[in-house]
N, C-alpha and C positions, 0 to 999 in steps of 0.2 A: 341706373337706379339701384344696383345692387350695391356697390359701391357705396355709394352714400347712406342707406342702410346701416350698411357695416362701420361705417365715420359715426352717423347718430347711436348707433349701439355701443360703441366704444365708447364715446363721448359722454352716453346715460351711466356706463361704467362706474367713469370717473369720478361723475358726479353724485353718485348713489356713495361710494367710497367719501369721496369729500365730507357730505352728512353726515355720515356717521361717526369720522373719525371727531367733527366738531363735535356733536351730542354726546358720544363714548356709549364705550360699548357697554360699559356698567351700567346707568342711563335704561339705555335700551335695552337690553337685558330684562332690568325690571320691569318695566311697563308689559315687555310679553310675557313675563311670569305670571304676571297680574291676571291675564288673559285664563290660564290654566288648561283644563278639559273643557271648557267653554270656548278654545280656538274649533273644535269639531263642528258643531251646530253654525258658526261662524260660516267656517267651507261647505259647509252642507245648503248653506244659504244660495251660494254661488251657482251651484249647481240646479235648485231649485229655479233658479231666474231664467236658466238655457232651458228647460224642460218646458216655463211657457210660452218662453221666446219659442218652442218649436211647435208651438199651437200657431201662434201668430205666424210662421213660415206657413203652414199647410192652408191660409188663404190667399196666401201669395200664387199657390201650384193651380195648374190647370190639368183637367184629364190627362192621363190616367196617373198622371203623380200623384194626385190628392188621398187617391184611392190607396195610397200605401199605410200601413200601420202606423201609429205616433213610434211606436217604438223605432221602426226604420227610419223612421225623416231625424228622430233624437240620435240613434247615430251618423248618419248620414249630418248632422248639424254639427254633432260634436268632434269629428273628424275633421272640419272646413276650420272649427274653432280650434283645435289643437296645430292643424297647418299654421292657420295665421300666427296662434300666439309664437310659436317654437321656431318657427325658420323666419328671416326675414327678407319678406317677398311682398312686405306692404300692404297688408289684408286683400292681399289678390291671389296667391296660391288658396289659400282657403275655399276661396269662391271658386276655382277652377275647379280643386277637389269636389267641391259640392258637385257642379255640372256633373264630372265622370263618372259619380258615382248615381245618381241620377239617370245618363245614358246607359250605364251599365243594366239598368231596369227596364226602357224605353227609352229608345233613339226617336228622338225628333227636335224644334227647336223651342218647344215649350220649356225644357230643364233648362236651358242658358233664361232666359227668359221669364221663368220662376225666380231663379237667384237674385235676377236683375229686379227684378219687383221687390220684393224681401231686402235688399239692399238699400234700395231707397226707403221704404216703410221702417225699417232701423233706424239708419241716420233720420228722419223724418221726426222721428218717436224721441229718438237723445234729444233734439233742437228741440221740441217741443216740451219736452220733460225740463230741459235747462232753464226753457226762458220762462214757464209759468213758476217754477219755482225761484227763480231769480225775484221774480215781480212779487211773491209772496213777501220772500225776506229779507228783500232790498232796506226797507228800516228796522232791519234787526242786526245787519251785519256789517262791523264796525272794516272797510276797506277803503283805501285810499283814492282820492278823484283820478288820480291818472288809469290807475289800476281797472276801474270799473270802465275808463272811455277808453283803453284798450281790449276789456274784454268784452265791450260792445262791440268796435270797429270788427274785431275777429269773429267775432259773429255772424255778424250782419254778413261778413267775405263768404264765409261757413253754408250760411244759408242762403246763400245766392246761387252758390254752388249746388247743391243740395235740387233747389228748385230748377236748377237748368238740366239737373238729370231728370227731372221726371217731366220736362217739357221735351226732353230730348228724348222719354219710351213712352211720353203718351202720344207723340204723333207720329209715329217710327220713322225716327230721323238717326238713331243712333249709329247709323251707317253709312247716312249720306255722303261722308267722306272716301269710304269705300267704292260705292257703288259711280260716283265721279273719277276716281281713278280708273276703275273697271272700262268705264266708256272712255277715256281716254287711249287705254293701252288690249284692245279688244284681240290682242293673239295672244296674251297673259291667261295661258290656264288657269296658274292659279289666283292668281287676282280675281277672275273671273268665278271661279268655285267659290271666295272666298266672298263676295259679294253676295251670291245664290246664298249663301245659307242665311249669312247677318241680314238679309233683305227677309226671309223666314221668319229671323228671331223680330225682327221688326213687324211684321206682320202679328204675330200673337201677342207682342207686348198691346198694339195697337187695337187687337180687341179683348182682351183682361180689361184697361182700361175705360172702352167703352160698354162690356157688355157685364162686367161685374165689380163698378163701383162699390157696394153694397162692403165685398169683402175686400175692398181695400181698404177703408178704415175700420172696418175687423181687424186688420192685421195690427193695425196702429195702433188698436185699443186694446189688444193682447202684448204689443212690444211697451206700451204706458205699464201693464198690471208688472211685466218682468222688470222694467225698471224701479218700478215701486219696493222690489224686493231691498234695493240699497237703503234705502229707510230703515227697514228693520234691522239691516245689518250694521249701519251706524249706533241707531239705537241700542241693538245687543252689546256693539263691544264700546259702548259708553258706561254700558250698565256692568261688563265686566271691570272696567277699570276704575270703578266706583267715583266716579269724580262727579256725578251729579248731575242726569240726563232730562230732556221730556224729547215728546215727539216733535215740536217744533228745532228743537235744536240737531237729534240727528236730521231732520228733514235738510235742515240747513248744509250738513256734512256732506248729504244724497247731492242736491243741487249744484251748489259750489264743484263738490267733485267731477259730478256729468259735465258739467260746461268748462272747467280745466280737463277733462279727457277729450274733447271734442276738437279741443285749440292742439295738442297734441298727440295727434291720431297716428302721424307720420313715422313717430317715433316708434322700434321696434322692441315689441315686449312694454312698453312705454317705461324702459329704462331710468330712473332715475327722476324721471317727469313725473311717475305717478307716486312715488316718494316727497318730491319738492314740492308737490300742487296742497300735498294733504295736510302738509305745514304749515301752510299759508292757510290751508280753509280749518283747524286746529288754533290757529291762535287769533282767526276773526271769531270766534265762538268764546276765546277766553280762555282756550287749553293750550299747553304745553309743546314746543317742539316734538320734544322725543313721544310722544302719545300719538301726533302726527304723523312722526316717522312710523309708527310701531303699527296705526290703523294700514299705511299705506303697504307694510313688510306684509302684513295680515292679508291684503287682498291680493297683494302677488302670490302666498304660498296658496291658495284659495283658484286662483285663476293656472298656479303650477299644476297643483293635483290635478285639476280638471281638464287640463290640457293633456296629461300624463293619458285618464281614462281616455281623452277621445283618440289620441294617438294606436292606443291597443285596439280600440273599437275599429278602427281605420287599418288595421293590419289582420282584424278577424274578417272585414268585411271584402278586403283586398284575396284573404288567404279562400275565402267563400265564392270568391269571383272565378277566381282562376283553377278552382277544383275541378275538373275533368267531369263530367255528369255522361255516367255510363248508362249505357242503354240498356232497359230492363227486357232480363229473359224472359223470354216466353216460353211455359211451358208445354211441353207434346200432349198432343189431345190423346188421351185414349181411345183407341178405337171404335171403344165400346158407347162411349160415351158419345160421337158424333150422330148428330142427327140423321144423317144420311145412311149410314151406316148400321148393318143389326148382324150381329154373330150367327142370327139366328135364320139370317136369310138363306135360301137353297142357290144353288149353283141353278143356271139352267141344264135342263137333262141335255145327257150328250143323244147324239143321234146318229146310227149306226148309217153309213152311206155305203159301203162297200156293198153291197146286193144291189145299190141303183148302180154303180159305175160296172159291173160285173154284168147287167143286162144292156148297158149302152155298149159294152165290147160288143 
């Protein structure tokens, strides 16, 4: 897996490289000139989406995670998002990081089992975000018939998947595999340990889902409000590039874009794909290659920064783990001061014995 990875990352390389050198640098250049002190508020955007994506996490947790601050779950979030974006591990180191840093607060199998909720209520939210807005401005946007019956078929694959994960933690099955091998090979320590716990995580997924529907689509309709933020952010850098916006037409940019990020997820950093997708949905609107290129350059450096802070946050929260927590002194009671105790108590009187042992001679 890693491997290949490393092949689609090279590969987005080249192809990012390819673009550019067609469009020129001069080109592109301009259009992010265009941009100016108005790329800040852009990145600012970015960041504002994780802050309510991490509303929507904290319905996914079950006691006593929930009970942690927004501010810890918002690092603890953006530490998993700086793993995924920055190493490529397939948006699955991310999610590990999330658990440990989670167990780091409370060992049980609710933090595997939070993430895994949260997980699907994401991808859940993009599929959902993609295809109502697909349906919206499907007669607005001028795309080719093969193009639209391939990025249905991928879809449709997308969310099949999608749906089989959460038939696979609403009836805690996501282990079945597991726990089959386990009875299979019953002198396998670890097979066997390793069963006991995902048979746990199966267990809490199993009642999250039956006993608190309610905030599962909470979390949806908090991952819907964070996706809603790429509207405005289309909107703003149409409005910077002065080329002639409304809300319908970034909406179109938001939509388009979700549903080419969804088809390549795989892809690490989304190298070059999240570049080539922006092109394609840039000139079904009627705008220009390099404007395309220049929105897609704009969300990478935007998803870099951000990645940047949660990396640090992930090394304060590591360097906070591992601090030694020394035990506080106690200080000595004053003598005076104990209850038990008075300065001002007398000795008992001594008693002279010697005149009794002097008549018992």
């Amino acid at each position: 897996m890693k491997k290949l990875n490393v092949i689609l990352l090279f590969a987005g390389v080249l192809f990012l490289s390819g673009l550019i050198y067609k469009i020129g640098l001069d080109e592109l250049w301009r259009e992010l000139g265009l941009l100016g002190w108005g790329l800040f508020p852009f990145i600012l955007g970015e960041g504002i989406a994780e802050m309510i994506h991490t509303v929507g996490w904290r319905y996914c947790l079950a006691e006593p995670y929930r009970s942690l601050s927004w501010w810890r779950l918002f690092q603890i979030r953006m530490s998993g998002y700086a793993i995924n974006y920055l190493t490529p591990t397939a948006a699955l180191g991310g999610e590990a990081t999330k658990v440990n840093l989670l167990l780091a607060y409370h060992r049980g199998p609710k933090a595997v089992s939070g993430v895994l909720i949260e997980k699907f209520c994401f991808a859940f939210s993009q599929v959902l975000f993609a295809l109502i807005g697909c349906v919206v401005i499907v007669t607005h946007v001028h795309l080719s018939g093969p193009l639209w019956l391939s990025m249905l078929l991928s879809m449709g694959l997308v969310s099949g998947g999608i749906f089989t994960f959460f038939l696979l933690q609403k009836y805690g099955k996501l282990g079945a595999l597991v726990r089959w091998l386990a009875a299979r090979w019953p002198a396998n320590s670890a097979l066997q340990n390793l069963a006991a716990q995902i048979t746990g995580v199966d267990e809490a997924l199993r009642t999250f889902y039956l006993q608190q529907p309610r905030n599962l689509w909470l979390a949806v309709s908090w991952h819907l409000a964070g996706f809603c933020m790429t509207i405005l952010q289309a909107w703003f850098f149409l409005y910077l590039l002065k080329q002639g916006t409304s809300l319908s037409m970034a909406a179109t940019v938001a939509f388009l874009g979700m549903w080419f990020d969804l088809l390549t997820f795989a892809v690490p950093m989304n190298m070059g794909s999240l570049e080539g997708t922006r092109i394609v949905v840039f000139k079904a609107i009627g705008r220009t290659a390099a404007a395309g290129i220049a929105y897609g350059l704009a969300i990478r450096l935007a998803q870099i920064t951000w990645s940047v802070l949660g990396l640090a946050l992930y090394g304060w929260l590591m360097a906070k783990e591992k601090k030694p927590n020394k035990p506080k002194e106690i200080p000595p009671i004053p003598l005076a001061s104990h209850p038990s105790i008075s300065l001002e108590q007398k000795a008992p009187p001594f008693k002279d014995t010697s005149s009794t042992a002097c008549r018992i001679r």
